[in-house]
C-alpha positions in Angstrom: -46.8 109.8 62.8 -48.5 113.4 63.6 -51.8 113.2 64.7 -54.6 115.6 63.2 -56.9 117.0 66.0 -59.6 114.9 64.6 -57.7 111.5 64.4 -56.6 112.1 67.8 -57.2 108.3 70.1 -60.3 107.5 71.3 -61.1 105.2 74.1 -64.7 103.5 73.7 -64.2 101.5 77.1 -65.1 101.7 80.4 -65.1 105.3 81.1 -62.4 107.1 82.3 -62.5 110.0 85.3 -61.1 112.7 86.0 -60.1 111.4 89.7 -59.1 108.2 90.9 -58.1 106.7 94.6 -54.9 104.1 94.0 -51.2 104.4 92.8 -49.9 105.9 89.6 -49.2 102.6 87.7 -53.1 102.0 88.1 -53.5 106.3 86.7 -51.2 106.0 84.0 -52.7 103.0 82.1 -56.0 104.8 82.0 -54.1 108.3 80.7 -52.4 106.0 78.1 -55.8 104.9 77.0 -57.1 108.3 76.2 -53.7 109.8 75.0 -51.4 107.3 73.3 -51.9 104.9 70.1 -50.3 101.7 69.9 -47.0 101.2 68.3 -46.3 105.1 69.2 -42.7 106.4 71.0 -42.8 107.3 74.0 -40.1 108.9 76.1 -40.1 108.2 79.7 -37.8 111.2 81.0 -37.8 110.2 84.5 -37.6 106.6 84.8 -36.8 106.0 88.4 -37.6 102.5 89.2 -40.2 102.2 86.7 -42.7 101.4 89.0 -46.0 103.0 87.6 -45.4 101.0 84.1 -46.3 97.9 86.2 -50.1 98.4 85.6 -49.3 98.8 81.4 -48.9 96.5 78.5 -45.3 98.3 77.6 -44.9 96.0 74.3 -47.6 97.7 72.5 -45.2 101.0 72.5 -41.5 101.9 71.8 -40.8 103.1 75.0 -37.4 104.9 75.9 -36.5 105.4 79.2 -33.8 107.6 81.4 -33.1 109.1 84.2 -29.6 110.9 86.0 -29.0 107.4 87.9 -28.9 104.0 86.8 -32.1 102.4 87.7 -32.4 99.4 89.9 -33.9 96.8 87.2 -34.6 96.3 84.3 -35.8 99.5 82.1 -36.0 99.7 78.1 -33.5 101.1 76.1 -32.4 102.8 78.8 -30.3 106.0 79.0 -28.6 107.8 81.3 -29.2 111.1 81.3 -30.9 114.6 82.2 -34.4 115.3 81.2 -33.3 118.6 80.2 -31.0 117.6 78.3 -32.0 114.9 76.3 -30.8 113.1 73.8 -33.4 112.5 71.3 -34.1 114.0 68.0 -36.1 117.3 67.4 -39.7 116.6 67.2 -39.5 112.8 67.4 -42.2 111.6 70.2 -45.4 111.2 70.4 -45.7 111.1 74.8 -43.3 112.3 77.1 -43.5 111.8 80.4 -42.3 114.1 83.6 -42.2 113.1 86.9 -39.3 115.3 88.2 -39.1 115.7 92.6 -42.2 118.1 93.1 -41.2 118.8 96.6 -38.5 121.4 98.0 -36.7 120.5 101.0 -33.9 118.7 100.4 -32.4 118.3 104.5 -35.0 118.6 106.3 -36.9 115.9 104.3 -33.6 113.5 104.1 -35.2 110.2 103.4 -37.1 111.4 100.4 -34.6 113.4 99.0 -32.4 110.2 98.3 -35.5 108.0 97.1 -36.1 111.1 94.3 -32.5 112.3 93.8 -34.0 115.7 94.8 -32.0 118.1 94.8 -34.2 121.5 95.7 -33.5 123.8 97.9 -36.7 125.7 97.7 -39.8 126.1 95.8 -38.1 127.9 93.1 -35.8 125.3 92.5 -38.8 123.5 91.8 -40.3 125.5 89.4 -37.0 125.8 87.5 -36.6 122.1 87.4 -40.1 121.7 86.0 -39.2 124.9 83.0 -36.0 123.3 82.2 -37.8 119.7 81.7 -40.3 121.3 79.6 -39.0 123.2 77.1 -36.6 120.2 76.3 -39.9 118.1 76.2 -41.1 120.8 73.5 -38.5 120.0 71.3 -38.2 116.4 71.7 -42.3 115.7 71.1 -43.7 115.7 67.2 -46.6 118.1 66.4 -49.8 117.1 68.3 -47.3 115.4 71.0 -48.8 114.9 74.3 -46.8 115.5 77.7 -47.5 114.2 80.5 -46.4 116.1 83.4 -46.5 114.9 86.9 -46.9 117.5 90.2 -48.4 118.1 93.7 -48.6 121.0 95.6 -46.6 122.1 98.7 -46.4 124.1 101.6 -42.6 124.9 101.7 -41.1 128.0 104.1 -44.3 128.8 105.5 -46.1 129.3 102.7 -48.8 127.4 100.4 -47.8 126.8 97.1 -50.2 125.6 94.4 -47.4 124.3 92.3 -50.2 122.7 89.9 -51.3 125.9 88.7 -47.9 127.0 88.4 -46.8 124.3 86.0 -49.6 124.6 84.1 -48.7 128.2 83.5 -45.5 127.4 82.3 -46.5 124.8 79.9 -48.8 127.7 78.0 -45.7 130.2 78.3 -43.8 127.8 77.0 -46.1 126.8 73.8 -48.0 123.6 75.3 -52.1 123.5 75.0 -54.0 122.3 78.3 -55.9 119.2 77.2 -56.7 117.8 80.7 -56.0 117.4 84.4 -56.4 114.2 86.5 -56.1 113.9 90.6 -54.8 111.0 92.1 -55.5 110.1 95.9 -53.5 108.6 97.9 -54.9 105.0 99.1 -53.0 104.2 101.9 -53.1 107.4 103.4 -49.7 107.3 104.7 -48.9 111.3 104.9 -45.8 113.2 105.8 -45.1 111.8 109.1 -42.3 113.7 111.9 -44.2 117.2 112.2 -46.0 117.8 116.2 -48.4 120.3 114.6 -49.8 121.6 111.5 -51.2 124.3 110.1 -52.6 123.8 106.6 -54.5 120.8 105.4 -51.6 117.6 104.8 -52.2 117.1 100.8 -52.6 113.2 99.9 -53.3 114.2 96.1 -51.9 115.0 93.6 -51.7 115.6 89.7 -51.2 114.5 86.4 -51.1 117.5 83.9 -52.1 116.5 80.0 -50.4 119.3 77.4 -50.1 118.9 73.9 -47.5 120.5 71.1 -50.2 122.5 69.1 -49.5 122.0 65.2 -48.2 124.7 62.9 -50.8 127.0 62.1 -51.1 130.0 59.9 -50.5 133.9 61.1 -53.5 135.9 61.8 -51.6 138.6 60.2 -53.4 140.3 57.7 -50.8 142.2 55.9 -47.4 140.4 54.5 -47.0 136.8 53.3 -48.3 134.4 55.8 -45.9 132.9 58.0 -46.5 129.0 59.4 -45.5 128.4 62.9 -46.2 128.9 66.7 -45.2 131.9 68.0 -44.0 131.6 71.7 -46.0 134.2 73.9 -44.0 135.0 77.0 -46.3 137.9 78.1 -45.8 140.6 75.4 -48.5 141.4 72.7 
């Protein structure tokens, strides 16, 4: 079912910050808490090995997961396929979730490249991956559907990128609202090892974006009939 903006979940727990030090199986259960109800679908887009479900009660939800390889174990109603091309229904999820690879590079960073299936060439490559993954998830979630999106910045060819704030734009351009942010910190501290010298600060955080498909809502338009929907702002008034 569609949540109104009132009935939206609330978590009456132990409180929940913005920023946490451990692994992402540890983040997610607390995101689930604040932004999934029981018994709700959720569409894992990016299963991998499933690895940060290991902190969550996955019975209480209908999860669906998938990914562009087969993954190692077991993984519920699994299907293989691209996240920006899914499968599902028009507007029939409540959470998706995106963890595509965040990070360009895709010889000189070898050993990662294989773990994430990534692909990239370049920062732009990306940024593409992350558009293409969420317009699908627009049209796969119900009204007042929540994605979460997964990210962390780079330096890639010499230059900073703060990929955060670019995903974050293109989740407005592309009809999402904002709703929150969490950081994760690394615990371990293990960084990018194999580099004699840097130049920039190594990053050991990274994000968890919180967007949510705005419902329907009437034209401001004064004159004509009134037209329901969400117009798609991609820069022009």
């Amino acid at each position: 079912m569609n949540l109104l903006p009132s009935l939206r979940p609330k978590w009456t727990g132990d409180q929940i910050k913005s920023a946490l030090m451990g692994d992402n199986c540890k983040q997610l259960a607390e995101i689930l808490k604040l932004y999934a109800l029981p018994k709700q679908t959720i569409y894992d887009a990016t299963w991998g090995k499933g690895a940060m479900w290991s902190g969550v009660d996955t019975s209480q939800y209908y999860l669906y997961s998938s990914d562009i390889r087969n993954p190692t174990g077991d993984a519920p109603r699994f299907k293989l396929q691209d996240f920006c091309d899914l499968y599902y229904d028009d507007c029939s999820g409540d959470v998706l979730i995106l963890d595509p690879p965040y990070m360009a590079g895709k010889q000189t960073h070898a050993n990662l490249a294989e773990a994430y299936n990534n692909q990239n060439e370049n920062h732009n490559a990306v940024l593409r991956l992350y558009l293409g993954g969420i317009l699908e998830a627009y049209r796969v979630l119900k009204y007042g559907g929540r994605i979460f999106v997964k990210c962390q910045d780079e330096s890639s060819g010499g230059k900073q990128h703060w990929t955060h704030c670019e995903v974050m734009d293109i989740m407005t351009m592309t009809g999402f609202d904002i709703v929150d942010m969490f950081v994760l910190v690394n615990e371990t501290g293990k960084l990018m090892a194999g580099h004699a010298h840097q130049t920039t600060a190594r990053k050991n955080h990274s994000y968890w974006l919180i967007g949510m498909k705005p419902f329907s809502r009437p034209s401001k338009r004064k004159d004509g009939p009134v037209k329901v929907g969400r117009k798609i702002n991609f820069g022009t008034d």
